[in-house]
Structure formats: structure tokens, C-alpha cells
N, C-alpha and C positions, 0 to 999 in steps of 0.2 A: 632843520634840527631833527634829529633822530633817537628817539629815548628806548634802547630795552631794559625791562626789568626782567631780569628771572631769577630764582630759586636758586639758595645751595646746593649741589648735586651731591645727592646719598645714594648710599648703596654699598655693595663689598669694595668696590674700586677707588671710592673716594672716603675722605679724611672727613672726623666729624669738627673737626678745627677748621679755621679760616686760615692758618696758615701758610698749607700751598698756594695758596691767591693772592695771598699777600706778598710770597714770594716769587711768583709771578708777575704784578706789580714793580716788582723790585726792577726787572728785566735792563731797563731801559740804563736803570743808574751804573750797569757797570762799566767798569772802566774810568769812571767818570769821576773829574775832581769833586769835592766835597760840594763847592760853591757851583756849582753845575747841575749839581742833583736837583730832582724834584723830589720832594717830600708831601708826605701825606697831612692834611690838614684836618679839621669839622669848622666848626660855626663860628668857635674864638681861639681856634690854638694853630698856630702854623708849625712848620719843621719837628710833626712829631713823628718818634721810633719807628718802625715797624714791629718790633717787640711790643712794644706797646700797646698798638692796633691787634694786634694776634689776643693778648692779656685781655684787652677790653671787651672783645668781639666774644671770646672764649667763656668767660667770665659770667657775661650776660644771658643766660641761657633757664634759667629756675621753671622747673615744670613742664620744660618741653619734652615731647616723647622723641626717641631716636629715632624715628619718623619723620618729622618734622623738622623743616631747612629752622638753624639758626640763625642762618641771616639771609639778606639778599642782593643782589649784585643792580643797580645802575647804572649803565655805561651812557654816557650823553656825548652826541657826537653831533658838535655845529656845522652845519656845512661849509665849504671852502668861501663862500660869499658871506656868510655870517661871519667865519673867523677874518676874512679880508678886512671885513668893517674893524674888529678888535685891532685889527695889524698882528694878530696870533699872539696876544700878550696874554700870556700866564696870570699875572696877578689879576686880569679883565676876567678871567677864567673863574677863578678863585672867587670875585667879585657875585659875579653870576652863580654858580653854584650856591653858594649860602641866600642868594638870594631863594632860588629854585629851590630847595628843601627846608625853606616856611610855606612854598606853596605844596609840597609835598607831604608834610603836616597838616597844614589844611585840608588836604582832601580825603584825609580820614573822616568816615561818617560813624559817628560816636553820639551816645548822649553827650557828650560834655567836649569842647572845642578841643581838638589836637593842637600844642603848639611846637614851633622847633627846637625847643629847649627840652622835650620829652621826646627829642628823637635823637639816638646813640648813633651814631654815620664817623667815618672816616672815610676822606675825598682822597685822591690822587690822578695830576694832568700826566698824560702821555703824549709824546708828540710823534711818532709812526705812529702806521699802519702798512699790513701785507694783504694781500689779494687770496683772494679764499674762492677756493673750488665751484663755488655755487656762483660767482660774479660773470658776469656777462663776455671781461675780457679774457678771460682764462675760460669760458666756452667755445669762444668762437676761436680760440686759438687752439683747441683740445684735438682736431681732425690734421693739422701740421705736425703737433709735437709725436701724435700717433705714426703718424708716417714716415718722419726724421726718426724716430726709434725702430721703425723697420729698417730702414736701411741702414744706419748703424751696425744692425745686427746683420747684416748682410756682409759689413765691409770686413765683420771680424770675420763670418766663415768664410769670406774670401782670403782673407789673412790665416786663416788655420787649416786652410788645404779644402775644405765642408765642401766648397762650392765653387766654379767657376764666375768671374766678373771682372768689369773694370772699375776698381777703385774710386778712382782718381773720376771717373765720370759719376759713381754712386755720390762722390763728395761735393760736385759741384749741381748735382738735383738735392740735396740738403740743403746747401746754398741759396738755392732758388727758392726752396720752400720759406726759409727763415727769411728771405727780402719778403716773400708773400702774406708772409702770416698778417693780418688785419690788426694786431696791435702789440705795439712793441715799446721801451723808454730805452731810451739811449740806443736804439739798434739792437736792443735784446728782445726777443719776445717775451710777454708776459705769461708769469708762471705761476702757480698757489706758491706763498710765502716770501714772496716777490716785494718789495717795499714800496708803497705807492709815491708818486711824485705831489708836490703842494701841501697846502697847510695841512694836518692832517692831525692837529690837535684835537685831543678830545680828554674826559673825564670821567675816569672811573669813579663810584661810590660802593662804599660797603654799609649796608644797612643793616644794623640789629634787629631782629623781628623782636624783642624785648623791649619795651622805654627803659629810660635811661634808671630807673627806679626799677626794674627787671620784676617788675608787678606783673602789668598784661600784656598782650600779644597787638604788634602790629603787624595786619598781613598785605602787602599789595597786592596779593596773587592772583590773579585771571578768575579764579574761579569764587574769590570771593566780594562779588559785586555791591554797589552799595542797595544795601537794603534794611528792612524795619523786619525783625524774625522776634516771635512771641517765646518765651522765656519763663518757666514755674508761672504763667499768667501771666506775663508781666512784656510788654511790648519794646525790644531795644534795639537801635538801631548799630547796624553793621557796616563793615564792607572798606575799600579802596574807589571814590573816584576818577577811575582811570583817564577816563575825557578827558574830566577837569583837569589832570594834572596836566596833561599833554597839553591843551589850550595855553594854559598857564604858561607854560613854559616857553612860549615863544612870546608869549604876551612880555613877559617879566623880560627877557632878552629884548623886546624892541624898545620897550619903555626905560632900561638901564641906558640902553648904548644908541639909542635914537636911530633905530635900524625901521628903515620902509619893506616891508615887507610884501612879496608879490603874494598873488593868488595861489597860485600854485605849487609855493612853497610853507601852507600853513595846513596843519593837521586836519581840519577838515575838508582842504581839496583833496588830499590826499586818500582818506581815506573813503568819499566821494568816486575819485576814480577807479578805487579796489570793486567798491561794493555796487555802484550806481554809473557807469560811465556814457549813458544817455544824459542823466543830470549833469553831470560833471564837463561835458559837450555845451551842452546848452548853456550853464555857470559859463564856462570859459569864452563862447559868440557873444557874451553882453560886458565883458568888457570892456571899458573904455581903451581906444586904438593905441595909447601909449604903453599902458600894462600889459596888455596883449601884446605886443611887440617884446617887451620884456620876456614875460611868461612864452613865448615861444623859442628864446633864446636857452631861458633856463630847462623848458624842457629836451632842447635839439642834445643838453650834453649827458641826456640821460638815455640818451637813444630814443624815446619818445614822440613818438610823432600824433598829433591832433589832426584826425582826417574829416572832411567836409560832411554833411552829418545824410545818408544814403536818403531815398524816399523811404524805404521799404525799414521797418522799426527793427521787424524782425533779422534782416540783414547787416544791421549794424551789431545788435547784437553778439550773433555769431564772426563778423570780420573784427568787429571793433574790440571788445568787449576783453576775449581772453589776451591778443595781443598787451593794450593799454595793463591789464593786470598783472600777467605775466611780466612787463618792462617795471612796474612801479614797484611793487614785491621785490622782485632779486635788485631794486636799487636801495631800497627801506632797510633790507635786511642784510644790505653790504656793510652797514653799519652810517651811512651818510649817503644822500641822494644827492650830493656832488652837486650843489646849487648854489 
């Protein structure tokens, strides 16, 4: 499971409406017969508007400075083994979400309990996704398509008189290259914008930083941690528990849908191996032989590799260390670590 939150994007370039997002969202439905669409939802209303979501979202906003994001984006993206367990059912989706934003609510740190009914959200499932510049297979593929665009450009100024060559031979080391390329679907090689293959469902949220009474402000933002900050004298507690919600959220997923969860696919191995990958070495040798077998499976398809742990602390460090981080990052943040 993979959760980002972030921020409205303000500024001269972008709209202080949620609308372009919304109609972004829309992407997937076109073309599409009516009973085909996916529609956006909250807590008790299924198949509502997009108009509606823009109005509400729009709406909701009393006393915020044009500074400040009005809403904010959730994208939750299950892994291909989480959605396998589902069989990729939409309404399991649906199911899950509402579950996942009481605990979202919850992890507001408030005097007074958050609950889901004070929080203004419009859901929508997506079933794509495209390969984006920064993933692993559209890197390693980056030094071929670099090369097949030389020669390309070679075979025209051979075609426009520029240059002498042989064609027909430039076209068959293009050739070669595109057999070579290290990752390819269907015999094409993989490109940014590229549509991934397998389950590849996931669910957008729109969050009002408003409650639904467009009183006070709910912020998840990074930077506002949960904490206790003193107020005209007066001591009141703040903030977004981030953890928490992350934990939560695979908790509430295993406990909905009876999903066994490995090691290595729960938010704190994870971020264990970002911050700590001595510990996370060590965590993963005490294993019992079955899970471990498992967890090395899950980790082989992220490229990942868990190497024997050196004498020397300091040498691991250095060999192990940026590798394993490097690999777990550009998978975290392809939007699903494909587990």
C-alpha cells in the first residue's frame, strides 16, 4: 500500500478551484458508456456529479488566505498483491476507502475527537496507470532510446543528402538496440506515459481542508505535526498523525479483506529500510524461513536485493545503505511498490 498526500498547487499557473482535478479525474471516463463509468463517491452517496464535487470543494473554503491550499489530494494505491487478494473489485475499493477516512479522521490531534462525518472528501477509483520519468524501467531504458534517436537522426540526413551512410544498416542497429533494451510490454520498450500492465487500480481522494461545517481547518500537511502548542495561555493540541494513518491503513485493509500481510510490505519496514537499513537487515535475518522466503520474492520484483550483512558496520553502510534506499524510494514514489 502506498498513500501520498499533498497540497493544492497555488500559484500564477494554477486555478484556485479544484476543478481542473476534477477534470482530470474525469480522464478515464471518456468514451465510455454511462454504466462503465466510474463515479465519484464520499462516506454515503455513490454516482455523484463532478459539478457537484467542484461546487462543494469550491464552496467550502471561509477564511482561508489565497495562500493556503483549499483542499488536498490522496491518491492510495494497493499493491498488485493487495488488489489480487480484492480480484480488483471496485465496490472492495469503495468498501475500503470509507473505511480508511474514519481512520483519517481519527488521526487528527485535536482537543476534541475528529470524526468522519466532519470530514468533506470526494473519492474516485482509477484503473491505469503510466510510467513516469523518474521509475526505474524508463531509466534503464533512457541510454537506448538516447541512441535509437541518434541514429534516426542520422538516417534522415542520410535521406536529405547531410551526410553519407548506409540506411538500411543504421535501421537494423536500431533493431538491435530495441531487442536489447532491458524492459519492454508487448515487444515495445517502456516509455514515460506508457501504460503499465496488471491490476493497477487505485483511488483518488479530494479532501477539503475545511469540516464540513466550513468552521475550522483541517491540515494533513508535513509540516504540521501532531503536537500540543500554547495559545493566549492556554495549551491546545494540533497537528496530522501521519504514522498513524499510514499504519492504519494497511491495518483496516488486512482486517476488511483477511489479507496476510508480509514484513516487508508494511509501512514500517519500509520506512526502516529508507532510514535504518542495518536494522531493517537485521529485522528481516529473524524471520521465520517461510516469510522470509516470501519477503524475498516480494522484494526480487522491486529490484531489491537483501545482501548478507558484511563484517565491517562501516562497509555496509556505504555498499548497502544508498543502494537499498535508492531502490525503495523510486518504488514508494512510482505510486505502488508492485508487491
Amino acid at each position: 500500500m502506498y498513500i501520498a498526500i499533498t497540497p493544492q498547487k497555488l500559484g500564477q499557473n494554477y486555478s484556485n478551484s479544484v476543478a481542473d482535478y476534477v477534470g482530470y479525474l474525469e480522464k478515464e471516463n471518456e468514451g465510455l458508456e454511462l454504466e462503465n463509468q466510474e463515479h465519484f463517491f464520499n462516506q454515503t452517496e455513490d454516482k455523484i456529479t463532478p459539478e457537484k464535487v467542484v461546487s462543494e470543494i469550491d464552496s467550502n473554503t471561509a477564511k482561508l488566505k489565497k495562500t493556503e491550499p483549499k483542499f488536498y489530494s490522496l491518491v492510495v494505491s494497493p499493491s498488485q498483491r493487495e488488489l489480487k487478494k480484492i480480484n480488483d473489485n471496485p465496490e472492495a475499493l469503495k468498501a475500503y476507502t470509507r473505511e480508511l477516512m474514519k481512520e483519517y479522521a481519527k488521526s487528527f490531534n485535536r482537543d476534541k475527537p475528529v470524526t468522519v462525518d466532519q470530514i468533506k472528501y470526494y473519492a474516485k477509483i482509477e484503473h491505469e496507470r503510466t510510467y513516469r520519468g523518474f521509475e526505474k524501467e524508463v531509466i534503464e531504458n533512457a541510454p537506448y532510446r538516447k541512441q535509437i534517436a541518434k541514429l534516426e537522426n542520422e538516417i534522415r540526413k542520410v535521406a536529405r543528402g547531410e551526410m553519407e551512410g548506409d540506411t538500411k544498416k543504421l535501421e537494423r542497429s536500431i533493431e538491435k538496440l530495441r531487442e536489447e533494451a532491458p524492459h519492454k510490454i508487448n515487444g515495445q520498450m517502456i516509455v514515460a506515459g506508457m501504460k503499465k500492465e496488471g491490476n493497477q487500480s487505485h483511488i483518488h481522494i479530494i479532501v477539503s481542508r475545511k469540516d464540513v461545517s466550513n468552521t475550522f481547518s483541517l491540515s494533513p500537511g508535513s509540516k504540521y505535526k501532531a503536537s500540543e502548542v500554547e495559545m493566549h495561555g492556554k495549551k491546545i493540541q494540533r497537528g496530522f498523525h501521519r504514522d498513524r494513518f499510514y499504519e492504519k491503513s494497511e491495518q483496516v485493509f488486512d482486517k476488511l479483506f483477511g489479507y496476510n500481510r508480509n514484513f516487508v510490505e508494511t509501512y514500517k519496514a519500509k520506512k526502516v529500510l529508507v532510514k535504518d537499513p542495518i536494522l531493517f537487515r537485521m529485522l528481516f535475518g529473524n524471520l521465520p524461513t517461510s516469510e522470509k522466503a516470501v519477503a524475498l520474492k516480494l522484494l526480487s520484483k522491486t529490484g531489491i536485493r537483501v545482501p548478507s550483512i558484511p563484517t565491517n558496520k562501516v562497509q555496509l553502510a556505504l555498499k548497502v545503505f544508498h543502494r537499498l534506499r535508492r531502490g525503495m524510494k523510486r518504488a514508494m514514489e512510482a505510486g505502488s511498490i508492485g508487491i
